[in-house]
C-alpha positions in Angstrom: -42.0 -40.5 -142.0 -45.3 -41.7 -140.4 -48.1 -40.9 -141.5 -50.2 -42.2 -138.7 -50.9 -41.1 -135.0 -51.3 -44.3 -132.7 -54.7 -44.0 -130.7 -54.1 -46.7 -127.8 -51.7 -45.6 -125.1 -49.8 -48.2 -122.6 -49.6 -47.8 -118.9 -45.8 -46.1 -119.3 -47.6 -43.6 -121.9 -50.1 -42.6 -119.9 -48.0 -41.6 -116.9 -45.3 -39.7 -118.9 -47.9 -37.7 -121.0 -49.7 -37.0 -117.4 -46.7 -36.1 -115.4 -45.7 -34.2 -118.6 -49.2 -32.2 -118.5 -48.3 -31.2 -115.5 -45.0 -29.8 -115.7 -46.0 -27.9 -118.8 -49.4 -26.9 -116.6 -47.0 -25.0 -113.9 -44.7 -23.6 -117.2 -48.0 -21.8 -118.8 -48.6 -20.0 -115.1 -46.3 -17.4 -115.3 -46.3 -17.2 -118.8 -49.9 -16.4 -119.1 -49.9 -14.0 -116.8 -46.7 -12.2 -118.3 -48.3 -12.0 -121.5 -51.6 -10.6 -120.0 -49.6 -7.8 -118.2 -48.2 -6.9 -121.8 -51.9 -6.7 -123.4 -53.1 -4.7 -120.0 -55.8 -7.3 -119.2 -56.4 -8.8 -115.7 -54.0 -11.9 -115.4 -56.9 -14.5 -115.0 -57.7 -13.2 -118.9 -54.8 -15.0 -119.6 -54.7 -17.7 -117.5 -58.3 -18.5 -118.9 -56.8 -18.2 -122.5 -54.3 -20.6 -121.6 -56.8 -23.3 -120.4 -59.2 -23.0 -123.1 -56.7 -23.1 -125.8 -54.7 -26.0 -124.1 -57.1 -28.1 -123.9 -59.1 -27.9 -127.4 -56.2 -27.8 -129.3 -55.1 -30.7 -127.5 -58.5 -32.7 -127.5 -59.5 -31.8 -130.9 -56.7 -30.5 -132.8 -54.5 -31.8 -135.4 -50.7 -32.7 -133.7 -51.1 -34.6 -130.7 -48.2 -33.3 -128.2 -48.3 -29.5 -129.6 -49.1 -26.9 -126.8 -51.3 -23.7 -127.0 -52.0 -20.9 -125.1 -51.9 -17.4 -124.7 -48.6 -16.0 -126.5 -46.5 -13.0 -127.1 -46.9 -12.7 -130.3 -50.6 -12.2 -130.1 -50.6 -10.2 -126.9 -48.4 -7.6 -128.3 -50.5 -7.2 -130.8 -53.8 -6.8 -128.7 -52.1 -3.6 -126.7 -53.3 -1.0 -129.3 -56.7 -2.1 -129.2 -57.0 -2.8 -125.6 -55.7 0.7 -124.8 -57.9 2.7 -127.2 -61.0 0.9 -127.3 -61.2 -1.8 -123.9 -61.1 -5.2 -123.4 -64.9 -5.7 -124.6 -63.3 -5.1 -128.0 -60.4 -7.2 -127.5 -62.7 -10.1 -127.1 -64.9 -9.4 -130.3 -61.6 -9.3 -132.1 -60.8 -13.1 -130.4 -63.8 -14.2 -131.8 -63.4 -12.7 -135.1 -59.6 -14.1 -135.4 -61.0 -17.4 -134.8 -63.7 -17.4 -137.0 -61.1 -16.4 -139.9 -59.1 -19.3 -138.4 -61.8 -21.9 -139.0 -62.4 -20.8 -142.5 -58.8 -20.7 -143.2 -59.1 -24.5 -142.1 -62.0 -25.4 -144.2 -60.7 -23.7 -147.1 -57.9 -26.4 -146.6 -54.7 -24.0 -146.6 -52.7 -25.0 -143.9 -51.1 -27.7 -146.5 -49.5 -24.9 -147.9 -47.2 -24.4 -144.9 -45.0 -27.0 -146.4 -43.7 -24.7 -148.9 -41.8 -22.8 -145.8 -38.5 -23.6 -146.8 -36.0 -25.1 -144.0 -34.0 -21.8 -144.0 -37.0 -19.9 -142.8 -37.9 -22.8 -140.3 -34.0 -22.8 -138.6 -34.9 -18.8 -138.5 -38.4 -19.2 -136.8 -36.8 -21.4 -134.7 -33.8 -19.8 -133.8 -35.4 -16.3 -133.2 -38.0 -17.9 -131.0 -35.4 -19.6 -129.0 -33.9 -16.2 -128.3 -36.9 -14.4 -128.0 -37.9 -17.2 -124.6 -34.3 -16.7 -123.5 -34.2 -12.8 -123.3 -38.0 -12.5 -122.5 -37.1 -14.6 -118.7 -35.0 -11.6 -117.8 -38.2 -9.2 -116.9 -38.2 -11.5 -114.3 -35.1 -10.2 -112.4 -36.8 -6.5 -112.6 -38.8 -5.4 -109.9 -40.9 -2.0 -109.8 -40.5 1.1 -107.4 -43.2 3.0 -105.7 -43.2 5.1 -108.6 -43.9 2.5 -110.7 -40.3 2.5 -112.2 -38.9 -0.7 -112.9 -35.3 -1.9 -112.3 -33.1 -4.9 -111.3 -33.4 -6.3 -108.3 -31.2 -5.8 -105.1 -27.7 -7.9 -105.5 -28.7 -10.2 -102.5 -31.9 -11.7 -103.9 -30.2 -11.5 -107.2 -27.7 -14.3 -106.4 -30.3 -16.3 -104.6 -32.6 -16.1 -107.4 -29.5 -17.0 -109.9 -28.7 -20.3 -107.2 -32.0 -21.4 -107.6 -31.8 -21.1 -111.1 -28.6 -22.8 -111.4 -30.4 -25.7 -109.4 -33.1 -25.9 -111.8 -31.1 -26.3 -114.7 -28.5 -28.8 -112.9 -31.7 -31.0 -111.9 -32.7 -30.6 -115.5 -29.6 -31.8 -117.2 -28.3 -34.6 -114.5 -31.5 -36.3 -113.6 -32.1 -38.0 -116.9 -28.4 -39.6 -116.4 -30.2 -41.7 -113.5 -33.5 -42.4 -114.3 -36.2 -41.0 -116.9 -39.3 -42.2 -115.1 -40.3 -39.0 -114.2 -39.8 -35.6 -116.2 -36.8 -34.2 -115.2 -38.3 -30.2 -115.1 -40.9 -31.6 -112.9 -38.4 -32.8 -110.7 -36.6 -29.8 -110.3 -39.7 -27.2 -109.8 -40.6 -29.4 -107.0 -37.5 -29.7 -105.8 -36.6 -25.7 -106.0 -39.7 -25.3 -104.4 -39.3 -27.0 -101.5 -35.7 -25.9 -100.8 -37.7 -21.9 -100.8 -40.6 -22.9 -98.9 -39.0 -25.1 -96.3 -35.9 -22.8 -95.4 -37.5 -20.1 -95.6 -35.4 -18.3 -98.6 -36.7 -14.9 -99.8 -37.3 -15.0 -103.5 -39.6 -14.0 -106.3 -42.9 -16.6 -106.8 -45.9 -16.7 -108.7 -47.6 -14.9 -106.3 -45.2 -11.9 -106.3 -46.7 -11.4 -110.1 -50.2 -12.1 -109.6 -53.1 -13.7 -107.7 -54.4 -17.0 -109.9 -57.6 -17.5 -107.6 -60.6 -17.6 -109.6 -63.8 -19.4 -110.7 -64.6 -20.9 -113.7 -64.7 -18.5 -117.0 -68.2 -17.4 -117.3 -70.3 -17.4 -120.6 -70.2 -13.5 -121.7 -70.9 -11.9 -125.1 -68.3 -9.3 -125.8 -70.1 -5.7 -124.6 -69.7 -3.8 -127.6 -71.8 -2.6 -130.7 -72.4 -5.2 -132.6 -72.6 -2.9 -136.0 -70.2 -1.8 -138.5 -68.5 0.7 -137.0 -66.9 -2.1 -134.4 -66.5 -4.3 -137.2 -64.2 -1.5 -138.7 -62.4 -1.5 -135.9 -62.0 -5.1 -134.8 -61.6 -6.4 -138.2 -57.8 -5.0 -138.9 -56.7 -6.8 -135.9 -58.7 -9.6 -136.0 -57.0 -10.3 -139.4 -53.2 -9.7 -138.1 -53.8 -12.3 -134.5 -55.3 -14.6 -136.9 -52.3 -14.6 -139.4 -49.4 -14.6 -137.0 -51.7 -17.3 -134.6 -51.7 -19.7 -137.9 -48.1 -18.8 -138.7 -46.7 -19.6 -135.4 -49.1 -22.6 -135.1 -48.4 -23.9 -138.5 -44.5 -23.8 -138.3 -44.4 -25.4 -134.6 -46.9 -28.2 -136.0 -43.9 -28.6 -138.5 -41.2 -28.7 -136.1 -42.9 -31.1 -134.2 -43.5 -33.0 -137.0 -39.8 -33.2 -137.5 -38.6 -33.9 -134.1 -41.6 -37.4 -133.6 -40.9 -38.5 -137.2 -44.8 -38.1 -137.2 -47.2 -36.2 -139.5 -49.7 -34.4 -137.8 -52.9 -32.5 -139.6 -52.7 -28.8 -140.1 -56.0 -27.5 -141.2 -57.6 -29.7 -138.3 -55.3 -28.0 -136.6 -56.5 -25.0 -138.0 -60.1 -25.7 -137.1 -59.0 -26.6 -133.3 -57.2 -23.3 -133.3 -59.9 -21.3 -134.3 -62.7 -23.0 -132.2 -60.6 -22.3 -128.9 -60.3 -18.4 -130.0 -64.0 -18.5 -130.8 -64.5 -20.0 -127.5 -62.1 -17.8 -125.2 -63.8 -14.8 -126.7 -67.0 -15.6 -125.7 -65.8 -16.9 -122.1 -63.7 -13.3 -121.5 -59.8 -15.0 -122.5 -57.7 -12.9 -124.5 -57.5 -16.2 -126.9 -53.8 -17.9 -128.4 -52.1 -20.0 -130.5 -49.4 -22.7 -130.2 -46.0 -22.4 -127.5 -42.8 -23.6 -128.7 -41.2 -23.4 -125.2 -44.0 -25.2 -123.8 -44.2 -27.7 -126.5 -40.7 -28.1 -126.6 -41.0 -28.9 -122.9 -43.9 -31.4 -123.5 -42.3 -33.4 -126.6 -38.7 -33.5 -124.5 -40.5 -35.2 -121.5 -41.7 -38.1 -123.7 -44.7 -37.2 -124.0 -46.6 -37.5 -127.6 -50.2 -38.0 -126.9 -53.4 -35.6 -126.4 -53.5 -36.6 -122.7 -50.3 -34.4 -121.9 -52.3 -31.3 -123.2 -55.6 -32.2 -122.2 -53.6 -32.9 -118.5 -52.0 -29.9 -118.6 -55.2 -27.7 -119.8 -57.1 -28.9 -116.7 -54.7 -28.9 -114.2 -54.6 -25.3 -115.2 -58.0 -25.0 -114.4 -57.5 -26.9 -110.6 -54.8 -24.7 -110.1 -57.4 -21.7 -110.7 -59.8 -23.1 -109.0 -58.5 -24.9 -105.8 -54.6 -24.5 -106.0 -53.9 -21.0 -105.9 -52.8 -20.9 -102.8 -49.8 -23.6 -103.3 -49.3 -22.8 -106.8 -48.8 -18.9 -106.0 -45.7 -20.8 -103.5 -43.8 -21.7 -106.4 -40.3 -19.7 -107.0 -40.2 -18.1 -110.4 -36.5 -19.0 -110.0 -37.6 -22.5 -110.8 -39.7 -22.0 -113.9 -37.4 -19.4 -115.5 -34.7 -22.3 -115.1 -36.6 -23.9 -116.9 -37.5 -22.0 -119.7 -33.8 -21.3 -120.2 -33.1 -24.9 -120.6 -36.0 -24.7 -123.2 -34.6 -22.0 -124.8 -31.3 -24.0 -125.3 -32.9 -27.1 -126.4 -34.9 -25.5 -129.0 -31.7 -23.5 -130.9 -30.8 -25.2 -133.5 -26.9 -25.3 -132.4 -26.2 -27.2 -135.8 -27.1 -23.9 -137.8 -23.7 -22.4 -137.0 -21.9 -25.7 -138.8 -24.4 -25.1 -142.2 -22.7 -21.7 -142.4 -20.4 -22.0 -145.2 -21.6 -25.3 -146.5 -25.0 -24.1 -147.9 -25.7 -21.4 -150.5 -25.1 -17.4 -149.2 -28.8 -16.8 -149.9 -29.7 -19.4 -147.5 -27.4 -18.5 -144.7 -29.0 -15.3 -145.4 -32.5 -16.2 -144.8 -31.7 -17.9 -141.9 -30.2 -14.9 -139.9 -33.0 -12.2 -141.3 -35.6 -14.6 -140.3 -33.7 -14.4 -136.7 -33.1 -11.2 -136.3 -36.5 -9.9 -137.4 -38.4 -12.2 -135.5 -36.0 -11.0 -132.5 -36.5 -7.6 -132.9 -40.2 -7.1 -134.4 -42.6 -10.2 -135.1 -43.1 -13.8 -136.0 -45.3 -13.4 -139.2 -43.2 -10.7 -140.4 -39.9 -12.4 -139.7 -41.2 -15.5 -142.2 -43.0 -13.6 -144.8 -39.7 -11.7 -145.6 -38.1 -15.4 -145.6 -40.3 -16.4 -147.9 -40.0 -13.4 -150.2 -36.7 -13.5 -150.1 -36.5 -17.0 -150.9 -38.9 -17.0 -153.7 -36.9 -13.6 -155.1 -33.9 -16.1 -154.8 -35.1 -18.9 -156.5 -37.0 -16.6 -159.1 -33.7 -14.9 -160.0 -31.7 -18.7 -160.3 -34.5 -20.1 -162.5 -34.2 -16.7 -164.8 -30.4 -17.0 -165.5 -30.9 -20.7 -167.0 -32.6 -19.8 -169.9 -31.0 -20.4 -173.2 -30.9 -21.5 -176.4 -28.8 -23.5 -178.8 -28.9 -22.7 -183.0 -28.9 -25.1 -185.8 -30.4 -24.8 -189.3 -32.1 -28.0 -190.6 -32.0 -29.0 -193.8 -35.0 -26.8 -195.3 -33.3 -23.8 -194.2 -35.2 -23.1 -191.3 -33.3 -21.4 -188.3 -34.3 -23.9 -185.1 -33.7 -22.5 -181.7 -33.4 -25.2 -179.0 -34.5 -23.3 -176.0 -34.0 -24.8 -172.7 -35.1 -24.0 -168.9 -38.0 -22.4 -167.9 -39.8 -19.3 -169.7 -41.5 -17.0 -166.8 -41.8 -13.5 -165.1 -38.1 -13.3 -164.9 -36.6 -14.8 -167.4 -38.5 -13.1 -169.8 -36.0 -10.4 -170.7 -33.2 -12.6 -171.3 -35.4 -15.0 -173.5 -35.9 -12.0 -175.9 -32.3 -11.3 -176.0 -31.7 -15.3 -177.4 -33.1 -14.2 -180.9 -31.8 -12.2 -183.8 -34.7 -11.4 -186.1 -32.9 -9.6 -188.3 -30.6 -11.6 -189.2 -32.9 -14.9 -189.4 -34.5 -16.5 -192.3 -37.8 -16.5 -193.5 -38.7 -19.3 -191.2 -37.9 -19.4 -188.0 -38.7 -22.3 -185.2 -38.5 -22.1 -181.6 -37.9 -25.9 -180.1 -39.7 -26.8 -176.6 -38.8 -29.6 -175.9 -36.3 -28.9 -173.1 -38.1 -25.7 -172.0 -41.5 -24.9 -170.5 -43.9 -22.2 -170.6 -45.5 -21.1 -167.0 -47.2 -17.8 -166.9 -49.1 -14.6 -168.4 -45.5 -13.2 -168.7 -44.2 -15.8 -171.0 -47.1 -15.5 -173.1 -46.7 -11.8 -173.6 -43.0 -12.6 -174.3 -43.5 -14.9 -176.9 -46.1 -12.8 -178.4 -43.7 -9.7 -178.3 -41.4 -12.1 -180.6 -43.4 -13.3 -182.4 -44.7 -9.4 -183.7 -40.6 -8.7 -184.2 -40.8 -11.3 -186.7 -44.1 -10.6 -188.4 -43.3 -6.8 -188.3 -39.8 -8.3 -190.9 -42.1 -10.2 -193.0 -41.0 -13.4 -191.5 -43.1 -16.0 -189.4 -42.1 -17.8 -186.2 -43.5 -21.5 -185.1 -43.0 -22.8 -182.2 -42.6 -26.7 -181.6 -42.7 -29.8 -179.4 -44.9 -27.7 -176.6 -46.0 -30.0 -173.1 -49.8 -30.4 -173.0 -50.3 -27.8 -170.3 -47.7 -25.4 -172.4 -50.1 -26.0 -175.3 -53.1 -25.2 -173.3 -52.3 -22.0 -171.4 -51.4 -20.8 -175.2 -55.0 -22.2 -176.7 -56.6 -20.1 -173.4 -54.5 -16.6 -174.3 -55.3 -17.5 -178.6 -57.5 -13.8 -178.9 -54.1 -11.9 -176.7 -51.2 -14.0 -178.9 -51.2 -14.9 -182.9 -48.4 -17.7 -183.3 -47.6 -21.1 -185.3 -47.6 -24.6 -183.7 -46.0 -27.2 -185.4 -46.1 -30.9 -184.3 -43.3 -33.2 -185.5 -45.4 -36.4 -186.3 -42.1 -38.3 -185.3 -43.6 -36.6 -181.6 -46.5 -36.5 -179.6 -47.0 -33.1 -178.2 -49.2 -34.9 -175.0 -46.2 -37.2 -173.9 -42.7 -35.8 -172.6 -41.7 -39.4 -172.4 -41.4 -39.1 -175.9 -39.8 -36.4 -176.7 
């Protein structure tokens, strides 16, 4: 893999990663505003959200390509407090969430989303790619004067499925003919005009809300700055910041993947957190990273920090001078495209691992899914991870043993081998018979290791079963850390070392 992100761009570069900005510029629309509907803030909340974080993740942030704005994830998690306490509070909380995100950065832990395992990442991304896929179909539900929402009439339910089909057929085809020009830019433009110029009654962006607006103003968030609003804000500040890092973190990772690239997560980290800090203070409901979006970005071509920086200001034109044209556009188009997003980002091949890799794995894989489906992102991978650990934990645990020989002093030697921890500790008491041993008694290390308080406290308790028969236990041919995590527990643990001179306790090589 790379480790390097080219800086220079030729002239092909530049115009896929602009024309790319802009088809992922007229994607974020309709999401943003979605997403600010399902926090209850004013659509221009999100749009602003979108535009901040587009463009300083993209200008200063650690995977060139990548894609932020204003997300599901977060905004379902902003409802409670926007409903019981008011926006003011929601953007105190954006600030707070990015201030956690910038020490999270400079505390250097966004290395540690490495450890994900690869069944949790087909999970993230397979749940995601389900979650875009079923989240388009609010989009075919219109609300009643009562405010009750259904499906829309049959009629404009087939146009709006034509269009759709369009889209997508634009979207798959075009790329057999040429690739000089993104092939879901193509086919907004071309939906578009097909509605506007015969006149076809169908949803737009305008049908969900207006985009006209000025630039976000400088405002400090109108609430109390004391400790009774920390109380508040603090709780959910903690939860946007946790599941905006995890989603951020694992995309940076797919991305990653997909250019053959290594990008930087705690810069990204940083970028993240600055943008939140910043959409707070300018009255955006803050973000992370979009896979659909970024998906779309990386499949146009495009691998630079012009696509996002494009895309994060012709956000802003669009709010600022475009409304009018961009308000035109049929949502039929965009949610074409999002399906074909939602497509391309399933991992197909998941269903052909199934069988092939271990139970636990497959398992992972559809828990990760379903939960992130049906509840949330960060809890989705945090049970992935548990459950993998718990998985791994319990494997490691069943490999201790030990072989028996008596040497030619009459000393009983166990040979233990694996790894003595949390949960193998049990079974590694079970290997001795203290009863039935001689006076002497040595326990071998040189195919085992010791790693934690737990092992310490097991060798001690053996060590006492022995002492408590009159009869004294050693222990051999310990690694140098082994020795020194014994040396730091000597006032907890009373034991024998022995070192073979034919072996040098600080050299495995050797042994």
């Amino acid at each position: 893999m790379n480790t390097s992100l080219h800086t220079s761009l030729s002239a092909s570069e530049v115009k896929t990663n602009l024309l790319s900005g802009l088809t992922v510029a007229l994607a974020l629309v309709p999401e943003a505003i979605a997403f600010a509907l399902v926090a209850h803030v004013n659509p221009l909340v999100g749009l602003y959200a979108a535009f901040i974080m587009c463009f300083l993740t993209a200008a200063f942030g650690g995977r060139p390509g990548m894609i932020s704005g204003a997300t599901g994830s977060t905004a379902v998690v902003m409802v409670a407090l926007v409903l019981q306490h008011g926006v003011q509070y929601l953007f105190a909380a954006v600030v707070l969430m990015g201030v956690l995100q910038v020490i999270f950065g400079l505390l250097r832990l966004g290395k540690f989303i490495r450890m994900v395992p690869h069944p949790v990442m087909l999970g993230f991304v397979n749940g995601l790619a389900i979650v875009i896929f079923l989240a388009q179909f609010g989009h075919f539900k219109v609300k009643d004067a009562a405010g009750v929402e259904h499906w829309m009439a049959q009629p404009q339910m087939m146009v709006m499925l034509g269009l759709i089909a369009v889209t997508m057929a634009i979207i798959y085809l075009l790329p057999k003919l040429t690739t000089a020009v993104p092939s879901s830019l193509v086919a907004i433009i071309v939906v578009a005009s097909i509605v506007i110029f015969s006149g076809l009654h169908t949803r737009t962006v305008g049908d969900m809300a207006s985009i006209r607006g000025g630039f976000p103003p400088f405002h400090v968030p109108a609430v109390p700055w004391n400790l009774a609003t920390l109380r508040i804000v603090l709780p959910y500040a903690f939860i946007l910041a946790g599941v905006g890092l995890i989603e951020t973190l694992l995309t940076l990772n797919l991305v990653d993947e997909i250019t053959q690239t290594r990008g930087r997560p705690n810069r990204e980290c940083l970028a993240q957190g600055a943008g939140n800090i910043v959409s707070g203070f300018l009255g955006a409901m803050g973000g992370c990273a979009m896979i659909g979006q970024t998906m779309i970005n990386i499949s146009s071509g495009a691998r630079r920090r012009l696509s996002g920086i494009t895309a994060g200001l012709c956000l802003l034109s669009f709010i600022l001078f475009g409304s009018s044209l961009i308000e035109r556009i049929p949502i039929a188009a965009l949610v074409g495209v999002m399906f074909v997003v939602s497509e391309k980002t399933f991992e197909w091949g998941t269903f052909r691992v199934f069988g092939k890799v271990p139970r636990h794995d497959a398992l992972v894989i559809i828990a990760v899914t379903v939960v992130t489906v049906f509840t949330d992102l960060a809890t989705a991978v945090i049970l992935g991870i548990l459950i993998s650990a718990l998985v791994f934990a319990w494997e490691h645990a069943k490999r201790i043993g030990a072989k028996t020989r008596t040497d030619e002093m009459g000393r009983k030697i166990y040979e233990l081998n694996g790894t003595l921890f949390f949960a193998s500790a049990a079974s590694f008491g079970e290997l001795f018979t203290p009863a039935d041993d001689p006076d002497d008694v040595i326990v071998e290390f040189r195919s085992a290791r010791v790693a934690d308080h737990s092992a310490l406290e097991a060798i001690d308790r053996l060590a006492e079963r022995y002492q408590q028969m009159g009869k004294t236990l050693h222990l051999r041919h310990l690694s140098a850390d082994c020795q020194e995590l014994l040396q730091r527990a000597r006032p907890l643990i009373e034991v024998n070392l022995l070192e073979d001179p034919q072996y040098h306790v600080a050299d495995d090589r050797l042994g």
